[in-house]
Legacy VTK file of the C-alpha trace (Angstrom):
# vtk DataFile Version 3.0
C-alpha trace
ASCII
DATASET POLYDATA
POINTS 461 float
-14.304 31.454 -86.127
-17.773 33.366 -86.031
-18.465 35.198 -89.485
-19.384 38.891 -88.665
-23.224 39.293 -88.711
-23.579 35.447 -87.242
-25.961 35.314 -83.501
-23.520 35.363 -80.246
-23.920 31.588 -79.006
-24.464 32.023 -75.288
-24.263 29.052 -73.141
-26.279 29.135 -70.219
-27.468 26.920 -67.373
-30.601 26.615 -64.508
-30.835 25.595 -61.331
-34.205 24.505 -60.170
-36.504 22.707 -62.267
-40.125 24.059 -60.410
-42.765 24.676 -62.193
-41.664 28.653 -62.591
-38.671 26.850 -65.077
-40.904 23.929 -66.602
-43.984 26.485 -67.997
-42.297 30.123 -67.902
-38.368 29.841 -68.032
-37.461 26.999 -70.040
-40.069 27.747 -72.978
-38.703 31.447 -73.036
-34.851 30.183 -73.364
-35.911 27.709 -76.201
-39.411 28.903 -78.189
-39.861 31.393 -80.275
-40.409 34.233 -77.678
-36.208 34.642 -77.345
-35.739 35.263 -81.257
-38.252 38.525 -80.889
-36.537 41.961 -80.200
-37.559 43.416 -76.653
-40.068 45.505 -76.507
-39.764 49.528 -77.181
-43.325 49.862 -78.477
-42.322 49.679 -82.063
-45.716 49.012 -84.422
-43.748 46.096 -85.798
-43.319 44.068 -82.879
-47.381 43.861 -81.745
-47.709 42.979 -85.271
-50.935 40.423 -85.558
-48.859 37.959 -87.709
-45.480 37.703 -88.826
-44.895 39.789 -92.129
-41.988 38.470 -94.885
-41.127 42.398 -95.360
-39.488 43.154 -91.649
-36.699 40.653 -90.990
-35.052 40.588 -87.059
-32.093 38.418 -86.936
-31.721 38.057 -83.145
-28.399 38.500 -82.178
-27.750 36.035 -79.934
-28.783 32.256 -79.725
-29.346 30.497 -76.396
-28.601 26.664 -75.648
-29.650 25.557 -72.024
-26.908 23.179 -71.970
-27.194 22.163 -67.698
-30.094 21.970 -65.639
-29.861 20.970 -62.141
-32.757 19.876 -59.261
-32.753 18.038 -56.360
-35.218 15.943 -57.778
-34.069 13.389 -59.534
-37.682 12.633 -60.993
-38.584 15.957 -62.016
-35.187 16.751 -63.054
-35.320 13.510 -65.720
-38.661 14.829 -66.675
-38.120 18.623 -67.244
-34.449 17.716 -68.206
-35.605 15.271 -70.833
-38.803 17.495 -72.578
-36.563 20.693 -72.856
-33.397 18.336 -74.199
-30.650 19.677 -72.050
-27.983 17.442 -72.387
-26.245 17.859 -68.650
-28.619 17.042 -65.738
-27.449 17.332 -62.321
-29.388 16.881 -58.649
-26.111 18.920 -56.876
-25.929 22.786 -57.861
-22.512 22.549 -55.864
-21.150 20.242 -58.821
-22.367 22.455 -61.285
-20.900 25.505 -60.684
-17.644 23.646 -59.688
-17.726 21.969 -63.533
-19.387 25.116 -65.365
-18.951 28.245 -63.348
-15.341 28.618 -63.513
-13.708 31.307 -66.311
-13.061 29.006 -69.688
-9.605 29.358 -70.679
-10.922 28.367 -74.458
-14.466 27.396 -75.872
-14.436 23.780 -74.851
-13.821 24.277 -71.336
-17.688 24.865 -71.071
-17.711 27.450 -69.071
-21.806 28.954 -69.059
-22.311 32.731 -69.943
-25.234 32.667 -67.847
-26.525 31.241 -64.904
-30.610 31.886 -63.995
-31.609 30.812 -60.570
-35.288 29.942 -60.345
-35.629 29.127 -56.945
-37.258 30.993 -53.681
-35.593 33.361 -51.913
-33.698 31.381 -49.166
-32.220 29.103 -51.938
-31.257 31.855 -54.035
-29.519 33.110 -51.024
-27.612 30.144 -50.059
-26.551 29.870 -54.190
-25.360 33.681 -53.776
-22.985 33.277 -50.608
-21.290 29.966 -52.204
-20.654 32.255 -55.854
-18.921 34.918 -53.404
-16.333 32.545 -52.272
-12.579 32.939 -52.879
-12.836 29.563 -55.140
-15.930 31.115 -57.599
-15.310 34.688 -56.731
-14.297 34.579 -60.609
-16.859 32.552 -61.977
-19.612 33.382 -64.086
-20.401 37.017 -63.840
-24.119 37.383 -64.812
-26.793 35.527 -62.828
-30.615 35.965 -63.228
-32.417 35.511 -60.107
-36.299 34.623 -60.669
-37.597 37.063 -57.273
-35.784 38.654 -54.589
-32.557 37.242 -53.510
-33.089 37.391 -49.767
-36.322 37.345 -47.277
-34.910 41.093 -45.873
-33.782 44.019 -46.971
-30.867 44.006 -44.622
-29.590 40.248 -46.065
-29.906 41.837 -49.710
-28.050 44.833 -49.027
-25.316 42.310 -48.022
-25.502 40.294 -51.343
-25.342 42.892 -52.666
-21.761 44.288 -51.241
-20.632 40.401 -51.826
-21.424 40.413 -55.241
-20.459 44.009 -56.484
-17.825 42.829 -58.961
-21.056 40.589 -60.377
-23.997 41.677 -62.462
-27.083 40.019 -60.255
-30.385 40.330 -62.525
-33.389 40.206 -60.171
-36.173 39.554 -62.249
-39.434 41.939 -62.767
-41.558 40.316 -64.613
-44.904 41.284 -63.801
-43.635 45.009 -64.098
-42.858 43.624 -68.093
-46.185 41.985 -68.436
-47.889 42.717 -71.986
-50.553 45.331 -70.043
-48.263 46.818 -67.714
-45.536 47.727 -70.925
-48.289 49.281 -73.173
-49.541 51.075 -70.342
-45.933 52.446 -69.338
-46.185 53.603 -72.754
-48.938 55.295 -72.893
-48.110 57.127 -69.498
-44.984 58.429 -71.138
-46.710 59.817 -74.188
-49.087 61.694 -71.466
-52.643 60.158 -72.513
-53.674 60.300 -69.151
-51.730 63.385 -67.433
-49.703 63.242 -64.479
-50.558 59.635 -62.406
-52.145 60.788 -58.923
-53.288 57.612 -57.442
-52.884 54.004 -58.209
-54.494 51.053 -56.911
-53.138 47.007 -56.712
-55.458 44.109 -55.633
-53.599 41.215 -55.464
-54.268 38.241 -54.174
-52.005 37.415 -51.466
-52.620 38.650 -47.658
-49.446 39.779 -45.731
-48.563 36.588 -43.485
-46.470 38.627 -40.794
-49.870 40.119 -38.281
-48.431 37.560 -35.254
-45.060 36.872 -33.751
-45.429 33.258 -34.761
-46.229 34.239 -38.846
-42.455 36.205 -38.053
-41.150 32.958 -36.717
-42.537 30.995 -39.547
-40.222 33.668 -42.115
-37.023 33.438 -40.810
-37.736 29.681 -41.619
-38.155 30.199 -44.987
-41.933 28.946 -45.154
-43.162 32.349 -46.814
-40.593 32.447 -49.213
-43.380 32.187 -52.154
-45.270 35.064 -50.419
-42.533 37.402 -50.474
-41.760 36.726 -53.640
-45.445 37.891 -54.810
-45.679 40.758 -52.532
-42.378 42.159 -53.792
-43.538 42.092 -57.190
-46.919 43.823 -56.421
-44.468 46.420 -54.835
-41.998 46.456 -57.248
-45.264 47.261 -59.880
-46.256 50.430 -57.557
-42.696 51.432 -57.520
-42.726 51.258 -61.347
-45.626 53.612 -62.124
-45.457 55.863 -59.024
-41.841 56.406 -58.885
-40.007 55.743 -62.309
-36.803 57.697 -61.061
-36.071 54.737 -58.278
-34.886 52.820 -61.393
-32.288 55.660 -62.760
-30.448 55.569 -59.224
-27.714 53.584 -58.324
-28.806 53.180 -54.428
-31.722 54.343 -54.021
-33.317 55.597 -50.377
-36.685 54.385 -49.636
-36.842 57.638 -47.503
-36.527 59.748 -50.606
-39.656 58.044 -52.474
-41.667 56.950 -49.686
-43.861 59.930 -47.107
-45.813 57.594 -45.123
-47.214 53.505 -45.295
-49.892 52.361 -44.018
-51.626 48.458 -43.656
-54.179 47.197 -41.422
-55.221 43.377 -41.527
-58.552 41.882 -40.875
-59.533 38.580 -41.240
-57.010 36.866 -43.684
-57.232 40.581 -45.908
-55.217 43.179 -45.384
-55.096 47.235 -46.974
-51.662 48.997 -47.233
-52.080 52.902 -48.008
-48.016 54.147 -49.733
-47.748 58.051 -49.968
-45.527 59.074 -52.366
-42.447 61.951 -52.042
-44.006 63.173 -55.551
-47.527 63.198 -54.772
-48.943 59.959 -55.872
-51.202 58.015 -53.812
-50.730 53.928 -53.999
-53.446 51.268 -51.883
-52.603 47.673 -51.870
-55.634 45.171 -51.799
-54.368 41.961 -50.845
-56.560 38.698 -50.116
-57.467 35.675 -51.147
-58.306 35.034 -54.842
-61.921 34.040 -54.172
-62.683 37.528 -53.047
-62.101 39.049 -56.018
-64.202 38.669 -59.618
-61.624 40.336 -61.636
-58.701 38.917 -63.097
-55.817 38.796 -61.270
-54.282 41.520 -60.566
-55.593 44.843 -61.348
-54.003 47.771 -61.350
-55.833 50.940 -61.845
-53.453 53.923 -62.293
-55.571 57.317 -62.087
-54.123 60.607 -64.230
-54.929 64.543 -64.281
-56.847 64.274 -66.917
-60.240 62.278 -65.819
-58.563 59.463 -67.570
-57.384 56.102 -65.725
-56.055 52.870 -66.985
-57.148 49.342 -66.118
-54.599 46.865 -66.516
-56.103 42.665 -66.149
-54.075 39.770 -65.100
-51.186 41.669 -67.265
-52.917 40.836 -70.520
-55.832 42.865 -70.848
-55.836 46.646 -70.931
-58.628 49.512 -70.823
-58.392 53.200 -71.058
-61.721 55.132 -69.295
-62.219 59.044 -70.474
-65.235 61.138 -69.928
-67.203 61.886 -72.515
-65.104 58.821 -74.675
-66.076 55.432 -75.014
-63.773 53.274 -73.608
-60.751 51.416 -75.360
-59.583 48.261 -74.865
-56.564 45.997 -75.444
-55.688 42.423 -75.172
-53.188 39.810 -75.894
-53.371 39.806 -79.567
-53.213 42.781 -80.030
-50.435 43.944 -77.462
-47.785 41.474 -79.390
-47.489 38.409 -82.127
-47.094 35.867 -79.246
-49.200 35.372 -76.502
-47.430 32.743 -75.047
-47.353 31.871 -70.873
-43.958 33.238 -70.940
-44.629 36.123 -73.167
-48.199 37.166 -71.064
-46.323 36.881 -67.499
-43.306 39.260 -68.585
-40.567 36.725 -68.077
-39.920 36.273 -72.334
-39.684 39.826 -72.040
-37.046 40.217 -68.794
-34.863 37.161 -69.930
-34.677 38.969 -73.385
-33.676 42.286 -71.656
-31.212 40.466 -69.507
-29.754 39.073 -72.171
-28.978 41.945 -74.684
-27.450 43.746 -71.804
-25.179 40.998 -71.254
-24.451 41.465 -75.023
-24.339 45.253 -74.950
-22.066 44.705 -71.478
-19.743 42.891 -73.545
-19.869 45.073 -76.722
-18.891 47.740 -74.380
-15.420 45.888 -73.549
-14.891 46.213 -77.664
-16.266 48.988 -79.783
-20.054 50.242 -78.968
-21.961 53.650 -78.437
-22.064 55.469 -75.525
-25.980 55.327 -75.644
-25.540 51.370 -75.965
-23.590 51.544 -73.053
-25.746 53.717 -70.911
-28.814 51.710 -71.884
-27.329 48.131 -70.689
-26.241 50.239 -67.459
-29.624 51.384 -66.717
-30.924 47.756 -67.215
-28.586 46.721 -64.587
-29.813 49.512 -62.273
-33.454 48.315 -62.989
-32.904 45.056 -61.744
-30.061 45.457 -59.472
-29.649 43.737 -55.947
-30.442 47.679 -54.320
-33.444 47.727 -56.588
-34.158 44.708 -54.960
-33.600 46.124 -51.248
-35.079 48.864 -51.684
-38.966 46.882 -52.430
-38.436 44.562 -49.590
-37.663 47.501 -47.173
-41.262 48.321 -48.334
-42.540 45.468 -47.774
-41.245 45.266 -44.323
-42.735 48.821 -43.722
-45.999 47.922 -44.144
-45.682 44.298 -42.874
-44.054 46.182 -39.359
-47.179 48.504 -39.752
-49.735 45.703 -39.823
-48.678 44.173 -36.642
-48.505 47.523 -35.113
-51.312 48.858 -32.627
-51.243 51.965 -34.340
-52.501 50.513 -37.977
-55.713 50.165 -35.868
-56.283 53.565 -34.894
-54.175 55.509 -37.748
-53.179 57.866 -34.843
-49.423 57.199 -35.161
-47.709 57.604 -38.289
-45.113 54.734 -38.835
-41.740 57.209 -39.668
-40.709 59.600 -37.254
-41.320 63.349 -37.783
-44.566 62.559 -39.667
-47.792 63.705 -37.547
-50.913 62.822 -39.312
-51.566 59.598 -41.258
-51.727 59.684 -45.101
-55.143 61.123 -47.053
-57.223 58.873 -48.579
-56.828 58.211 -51.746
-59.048 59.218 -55.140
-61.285 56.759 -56.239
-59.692 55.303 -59.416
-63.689 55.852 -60.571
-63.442 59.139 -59.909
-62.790 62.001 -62.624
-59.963 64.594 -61.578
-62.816 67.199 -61.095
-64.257 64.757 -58.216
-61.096 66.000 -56.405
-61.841 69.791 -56.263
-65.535 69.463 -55.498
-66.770 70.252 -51.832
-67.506 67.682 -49.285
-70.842 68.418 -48.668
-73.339 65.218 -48.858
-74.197 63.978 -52.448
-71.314 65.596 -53.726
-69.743 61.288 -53.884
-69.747 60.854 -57.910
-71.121 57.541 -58.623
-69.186 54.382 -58.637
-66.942 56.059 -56.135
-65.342 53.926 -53.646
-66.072 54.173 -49.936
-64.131 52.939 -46.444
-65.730 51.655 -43.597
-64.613 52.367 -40.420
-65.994 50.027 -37.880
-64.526 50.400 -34.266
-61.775 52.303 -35.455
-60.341 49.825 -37.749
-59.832 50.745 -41.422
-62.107 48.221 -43.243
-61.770 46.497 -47.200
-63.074 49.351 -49.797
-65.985 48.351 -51.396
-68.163 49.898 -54.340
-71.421 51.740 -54.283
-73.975 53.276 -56.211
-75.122 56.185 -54.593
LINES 1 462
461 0 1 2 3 4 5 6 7 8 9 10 11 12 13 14 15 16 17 18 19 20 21 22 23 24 25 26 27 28 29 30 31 32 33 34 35 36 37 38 39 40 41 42 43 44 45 46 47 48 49 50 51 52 53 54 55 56 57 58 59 60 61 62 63 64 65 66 67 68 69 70 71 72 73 74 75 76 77 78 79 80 81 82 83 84 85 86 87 88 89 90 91 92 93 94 95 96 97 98 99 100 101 102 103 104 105 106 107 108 109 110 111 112 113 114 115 116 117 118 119 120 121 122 123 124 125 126 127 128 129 130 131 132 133 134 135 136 137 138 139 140 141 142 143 144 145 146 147 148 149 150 151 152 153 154 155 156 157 158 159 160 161 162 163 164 165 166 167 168 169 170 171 172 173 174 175 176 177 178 179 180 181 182 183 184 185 186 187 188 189 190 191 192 193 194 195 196 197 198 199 200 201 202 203 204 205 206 207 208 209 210 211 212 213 214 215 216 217 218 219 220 221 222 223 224 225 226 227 228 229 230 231 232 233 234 235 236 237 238 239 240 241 242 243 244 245 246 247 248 249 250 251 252 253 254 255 256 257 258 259 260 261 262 263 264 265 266 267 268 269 270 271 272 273 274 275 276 277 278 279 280 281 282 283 284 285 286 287 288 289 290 291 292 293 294 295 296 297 298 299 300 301 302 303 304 305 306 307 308 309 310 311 312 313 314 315 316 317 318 319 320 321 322 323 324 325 326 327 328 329 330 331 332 333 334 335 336 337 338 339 340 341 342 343 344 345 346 347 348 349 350 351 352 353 354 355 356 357 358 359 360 361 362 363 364 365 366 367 368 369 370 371 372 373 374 375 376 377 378 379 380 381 382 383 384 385 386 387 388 389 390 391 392 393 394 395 396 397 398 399 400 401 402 403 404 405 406 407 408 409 410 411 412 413 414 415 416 417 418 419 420 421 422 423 424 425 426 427 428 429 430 431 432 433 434 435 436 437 438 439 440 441 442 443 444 445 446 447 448 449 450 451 452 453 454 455 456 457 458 459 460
């Protein structure tokens, strides 16, 4: 019997043993990332080095006690450095031994089930867990992406498994950078956001019928994995509130999307219900020479952020010399897990499930409302909802009219969206006249060459 105070033992298994479980998921389950509290910006947690005066008893302890991959070689490997004592190669045989509801504590049932596997997998996983034989079977799942290649087939899941709490992951959106800067935007450092801008390095892979073909085969699945997440980080600075609603409407957030592509790199241009202004850089990584990605979020103020590869941050103020923060300074670990964000979703996932069960018992309403709005955040809708986006703007760039930017892409709109502000220009750049020389410098400029909406690049005039 467990003495009161004593960590939860949760049992959990994964299926797929990629390199996303090997360097990210595994080390997060088992090092020392899972014993730290998640992250509310407390000064104790970004502490440099542990201190002997502020004790954290975590209150749960994980053991990955099945792993499963069709590879029998990389299963032995991964299987046999993380010491998980159940290896199987069928995921079928798995859920059929571990899945099912245990009738006492050595039936083995798993509390737990992450899924790191593309989005056609994860799919496939999902329809066999909604069956009549598993419809009661383990009742929290983590999926590593999106849990479909459309919105439409996740809106589905998503009816199957309503009696389920599916955990699509975020983790880029819980990167190191991207928390401390979600921090700072609440406390108001930088005003109201007005503009935000992503380069990332993937293009959109759907500008010809046979890159469309190619999808509904399930060759892009690592694409759309990527692209959601740079959407899903958009979503999370320029509309917050999509994350407080149970379904929420894309045509309630979203004015107008834009995206051209040229040349392997495309530009996608989001206007926002509330105002803000979003661009999407995507190409290859050798065009860039910054770290990967950057995300420059523009306030009222004059003031912007600059968030690096998710571990490097920088606030820019006029008149102030610039601040910056990195890993060792954000938090005491700067582990692979811990710098990507996926330490920090797997430990929100797993005090909701916690808080979720507290809730059965005795716990606080604000407990209670706090693992429901973790649910919300990484719902199955949530999870729609960026892929309807994505198919937006993917639907725009094959369009004629992402040419010409005559035609807006939603009916009842009549002129394209406004270009953006600069993220290197001050507010006051804004409400100055358009006469020549008025361009602050380091402002950013777009070409138009035949009509066609060309890459932004920098000058110095």
């Amino acid at each position: 019997m467990m003495k009161r105070g004593e960590p939860v033992r949760l049992r959990v298994g994964v299926i797929g043993a990629g390199a996303l479980c090997e360097h990210l998921l595994l080390p997060a389950l088992s090092g020392p990332d899972i014993l730290a509290a998640p992250d509310d910006g407390a000064w104790w947690l970004r502490r440099p080095t542990p201190n002997v005066d502020i004790a954290f008893a975590p209150p749960f302890r994980v053991e990955v006690v099945a792993l499963c991959d069709a590879d029998p070689a990389r299963l032995k490997r991964v299987g046999e450095a993380a010491r998980v004592p159940l290896l199987y190669t069928d995921w079928k045989r798995l859920l059929a031994e571990h899945a099912t509801p245990a009738l006492t504590p050595a039936a083995g049932a798993l509390d737990a089930i992450f899924l790191a596997l593309p989005p056609a997998r994860s799919d496939e996983i999902l329809v066999a867990l909604s069956s009549r034989r598993l419809h009661q079977a383990t009742a929290w799942l983590w999926l590593a992406g999106p849990p479909a290649l459309s919105s439409r087939r996740a809106s589905e899941l998503s009816s199957l498994h309503s009696h389920r709490a599916v955990w699509c992951a975020r983790p880029l959106s819980r990167a190191l950078a991207h928390r401390a800067a979600r921090r700072m935007l609440d406390r108001g450092e930088i005003g109201v956001v007005r503009a935000l801008s992503l380069r990332w390095h993937t293009p959109l892979p759907l500008a010809s019928d046979s890159a469309q073909n190619r999808l509904a085969e399930g060759e892009f699945g690592g694409q759309v994995a990527a692209l959601a997440s740079a959407l899903d980080v958009l979503l999370e600075f320029a509309a917050p509130e999509a994350a407080l609603e149970e379904e929420p409407q894309l045509e309630r957030l979203v004015l107008r999307a834009q995206a051209h592509e040229r040349a392997g790199a495309s530009v996608a241009l989001i206007e926002f219900a509330n105002g803000v202004g979003a661009s999407l850089l995507l190409s290859s990584g050798d065009e860039w020479n910054s770290p990967l990605p950057r995300l420059e979020i523009v306030g009222t103020q004059g003031r912007f952020l600059v968030c690096k590869g998710g571990r490097e941050l920088r606030l820019y103020a006029p008149r102030e010399a610039t601040r910056s923060w990195n890993a060792p300074s954000l938090a005491p670990s700067i582990s692979g897990a811990e710098a990507s964000g996926v330490a920090e979703d797997v430990r929100l996932f797993l005090h909701s499930l916690l808080q979720e069960r507290a809730s059965t018992r005795s716990t606080t309403d604000s407990l209670r409302d706090e693992a429901r709005r973790d649910r919300r955040a990484h719902s199955l809708g949530r999870a729609a909802l960026v892929l309807r986006l994505w198919e937006e703007l993917a639907s725009a760039a094959r369009s004629p009219a992402a040419s010409s930017g005559d035609e807006p892409l939603e009916a009842g709109a009549s002129q394209p969206p406004a270009p953006l502000m600069s993220p290197h220009q001050d507010a006051s750049a804004s409400s100055q006249s358009n006469e020549p020389g008025a361009r602050s410098r380091g402002s950013v400029r777009r070409a138009v060459v035949d009509g066609t909406l060309q890459l932004p690049f920098e000058t110095d005039e």
